[in-house]
C-alpha positions, 0 to 999 in steps of 0.5 A: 376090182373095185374093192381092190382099188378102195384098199390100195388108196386106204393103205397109201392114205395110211402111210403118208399122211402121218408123215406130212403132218409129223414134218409140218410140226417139226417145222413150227417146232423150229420157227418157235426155237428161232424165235426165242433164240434172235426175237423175230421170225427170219424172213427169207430175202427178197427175192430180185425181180428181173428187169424188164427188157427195153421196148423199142424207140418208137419212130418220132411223129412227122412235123406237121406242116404249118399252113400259114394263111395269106395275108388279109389285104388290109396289110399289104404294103404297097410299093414304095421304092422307086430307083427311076423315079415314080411312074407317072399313069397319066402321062401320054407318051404318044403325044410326046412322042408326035411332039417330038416327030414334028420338030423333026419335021422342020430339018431337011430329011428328018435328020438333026445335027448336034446343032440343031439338037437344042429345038428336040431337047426342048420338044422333049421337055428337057432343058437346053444343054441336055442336047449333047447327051440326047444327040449322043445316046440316040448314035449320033456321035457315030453317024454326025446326025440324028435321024427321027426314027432313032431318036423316037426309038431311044426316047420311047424307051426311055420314057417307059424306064425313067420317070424323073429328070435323075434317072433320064440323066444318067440314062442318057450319059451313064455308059451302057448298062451302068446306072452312075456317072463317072467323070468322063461321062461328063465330057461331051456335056461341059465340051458342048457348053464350052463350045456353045454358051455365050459367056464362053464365046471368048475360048473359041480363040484359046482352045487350049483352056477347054481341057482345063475349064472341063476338068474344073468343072468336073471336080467341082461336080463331084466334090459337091454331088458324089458324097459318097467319095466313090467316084461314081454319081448316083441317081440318089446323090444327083437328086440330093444336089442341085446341079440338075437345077444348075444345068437348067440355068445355063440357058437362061443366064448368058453371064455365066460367071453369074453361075458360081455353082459349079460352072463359073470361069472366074473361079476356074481362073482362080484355081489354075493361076494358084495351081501355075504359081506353084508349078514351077517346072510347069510339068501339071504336076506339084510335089510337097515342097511345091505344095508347101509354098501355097500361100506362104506356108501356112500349113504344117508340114505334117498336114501335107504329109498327110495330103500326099498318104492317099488319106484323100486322093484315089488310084496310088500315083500320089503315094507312089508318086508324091506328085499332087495332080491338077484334079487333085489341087482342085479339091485341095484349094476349095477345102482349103478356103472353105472349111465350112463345106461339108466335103470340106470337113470331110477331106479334113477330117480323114487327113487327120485321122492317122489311124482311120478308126474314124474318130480323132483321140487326144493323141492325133490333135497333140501330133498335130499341134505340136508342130504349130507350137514349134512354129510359134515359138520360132516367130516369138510367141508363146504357145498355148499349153496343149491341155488348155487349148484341149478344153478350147476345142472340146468346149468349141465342138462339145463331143458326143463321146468323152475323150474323141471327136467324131466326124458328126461332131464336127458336122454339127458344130458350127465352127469347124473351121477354127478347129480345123485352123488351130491344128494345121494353118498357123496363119489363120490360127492367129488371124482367129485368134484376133477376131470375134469367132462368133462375129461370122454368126450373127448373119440373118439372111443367106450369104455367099459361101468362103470359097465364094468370097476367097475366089472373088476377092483372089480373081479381083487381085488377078486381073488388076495385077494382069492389066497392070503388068500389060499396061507396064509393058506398054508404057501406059498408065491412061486406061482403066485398070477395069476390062471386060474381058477376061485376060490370060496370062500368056505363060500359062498356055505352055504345055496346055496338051499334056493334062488328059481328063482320064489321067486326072480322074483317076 
């Protein structure tokens, strides 16, 4: 068998191994022809190797969560913002509470009227004319008293909400849940100092005057104390202003026309007699041409145009309207003869500003000045070319920005009533024009205000001009044109019924 097996493997070796080796020479025998015939040896091309398949995105890692650590305690800011005033720790409020318990103690069932008010105002450490406001907030409004629990439960509350003389103000006058004053807010005040201050004991006899004297004092609080023109005071904007301080002076001064802030009623006497003279159909209301005539029609046109656009005024019935209100005039008059005032400024610069982009171009003082020049040129004067006066004004006011002014330019400039004057009021433009404009600058020491001055010297020229029409028509000229007293011409007591706060302050 296994000679059989030897002899099947020599037969097969002897066969097919020549003819492999017969192939593997053939085939050099061509490569060597190949390379003779092109210089090379013939590669084989590469061969393309597949692509590898894509893996699979892998999932993205979770964001780690960033841990801030805490502050260290030498950063933390302490609290600085107080709206109600800063919390006093040391005060002891019981003790100003059984303060007030035994001023109560001296009225008959521990109740208090509004006149008796004045001892608890003081026992609260408030001045005097606050009463009417702290009987009013405690009920007493409703009932026509004020018991000594009420009272004590209002006022502790307050005490622990309100820390300064601001924010018990507004607390107590403020209408609940609102923390401003609005003006009719102000009326039970001024209503109890018209009833009650001895310099006003004389308009117990002219009840008609009340509404008016109130309405006066009203805009002339909020032409000084609300700056923001929102019709609503303020904590921030009382604490700015000194009418707090003004308040508490009620009670130590009994001439209050020595108050000329705000409450003096020779200045309220003076603003209504000009707003009678040019009421003529004394319907309390003047249009333009009413308001033209104010003093003999020194300002433009133009400006009173503008006065009537709603430019300075709240609510449409001016502009719908074109009647000017008596709350209105108010304004309009102490602008009018105090250019000076910041309010002032502010009142006539939006009458101004056409287009309210808040700054005055080239454009907007030329339409105003044409005008003027119209005007001089009727009374014979040559004007002056608008580009020379341009270069005064720039040079007057030195704005920020090249080529309009803006309304901080004209707060800092200390002759803004000259600017103002050249544009719209051609009886002071010429009056200026005579006069040194820095001859008003030299004063060292403080000196009364324009409207100061204006309402002096006007109420001077009322009541002598008054008491010599009474003495005319008695037939007798022996007494002194001097009285002590303040007069009211009789006429203008007509019709006193028809002006409501709440229409003028709107």
């Amino acid at each position: 068998m296994s000679f059989f097996f030897f002899f099947f493997f020599f037969f097969f070796f002897l066969q097919f191994v020549p003819k492999m080796r017969r192939n593997n020479y053939l085939e050099q025998i061509l490569l060597t022809h190949d390379r003779e015939k092109v210089g090379t040896f013939r590669t084989p091309p590469p061969a393309i190797a597949p692509l590898p398949e894509p893996a699979p995105p892998s999932p993205p890692p979770p964001p780690a969560k960033v841990v801030e650590p805490p502050p260290p305690p030498s950063i933390n800011i302490p609290r600085f913002y107080f709206p109600r005033g800063l919390p006093n720790c040391t005060a002891n409020y019981d003790e100003a509470l059984a303060k007030i318990e035994r001023a109560f103690t001296e009225f008959e069932e521990e109740k208090a009227d509004i006149y008796e008010m004045g001892k608890i105002a003081k026992a609260c450490g408030c001045p005097l004319y606050w009463k009417a406001p702290m009987f009013n907030c405690a009920g007493g409004e409703r009932t026509g008293f004020v018991s000594v629990h009420s009272f004590i439960a209002n006022w502790r509350k307050l005490l622990h909400s309100c820390y300064d003389d601001a924010s018990k103000f507004v607390y107590l006058l403020a209408k609940p849940g609102c923390n401003y004053l609005e003006q009719e807010d102000f009326i039970p005040l001024l209503q109890d100092i018209v009833d009650t201050h001895p310099g006003l004991t004389f308009l117990k006899d002219a009840p008609e005057f009340h509404s008016r004297y109130i309405t006066t004092v009203i805009q002339r609080i909020f032409y000084t104390v609300n700056r923001s023109w929102t019709g609503r005071i303020t904590m921030t904007e009382l604490r700015r202003s000194n009418f707090l301080q003004t308040l508490a002076l009620l009670e130590e001064e009994d001439d209050i026309n020595q108050i000329t802030d705000y409450f003096s009623y020779e200045h309220f006497y003076v603003i209504y007699c000009k707003f009678w003279e040019l009421d003529t159909d004394h319907d309390l209301f003047i249009d333009p041409k009413d308001l033209a005539r104010y003093n003999d029609h020194a300002s433009s046109s133009r400006i009173i145009e503008r006065l009537f656009s709603g430019a300075v005024t709240r609510g449409n019935s001016v502009q719908r309207e074109g009647r000017m209100s008596y709350a209105e005039f108010v304004w309009f008059l102490i602008s009018e003869e105090d250019k000076k005032n910041p309010t002032s400024v502010e009142y006539w610069f939006r009458c101004m500003d056409l287009d309210g982009d808040g700054v005055l171009s080239m454009y907007e003082l030329e339409y105003f000045y044409e005008e003027q020049c119209e005007r001089m040129e009727g009374m014979g004067i040559e004007p002056l070319p608008f580009q020379d006066l341009l270069c005064q004004m720039l040079d007057l006011v030195k704005p920020e920005y090249q080529g309009k002014i803006t309304l901080r330019d004209l707060k800092r400039c200390r002759m803004t009533h000259i600017f103002f004057d050249t544009f719209f009021n051609l009886e002071k433009y010429l009056d200026h024009e005579q006069r040194d404009p820095f001859a008003d600058l030299d004063g060292d020491g403080p000196e009364p205000s324009d409207w100061d001055k204006f309402a002096a010297e006007e109420y001077e020229i009322l009541v002598a001009e008054e008491t010599a029409s009474e003495q005319l028509h008695e037939g007798s000229f022996e007494d002194d044109y001097e009285t002590d007293e303040i007069s009211v011409p009789s006429e203008i007591g007509n019709k006193m019924d028809k002006l409501v706060i709440s229409d003028l302050s709107v």
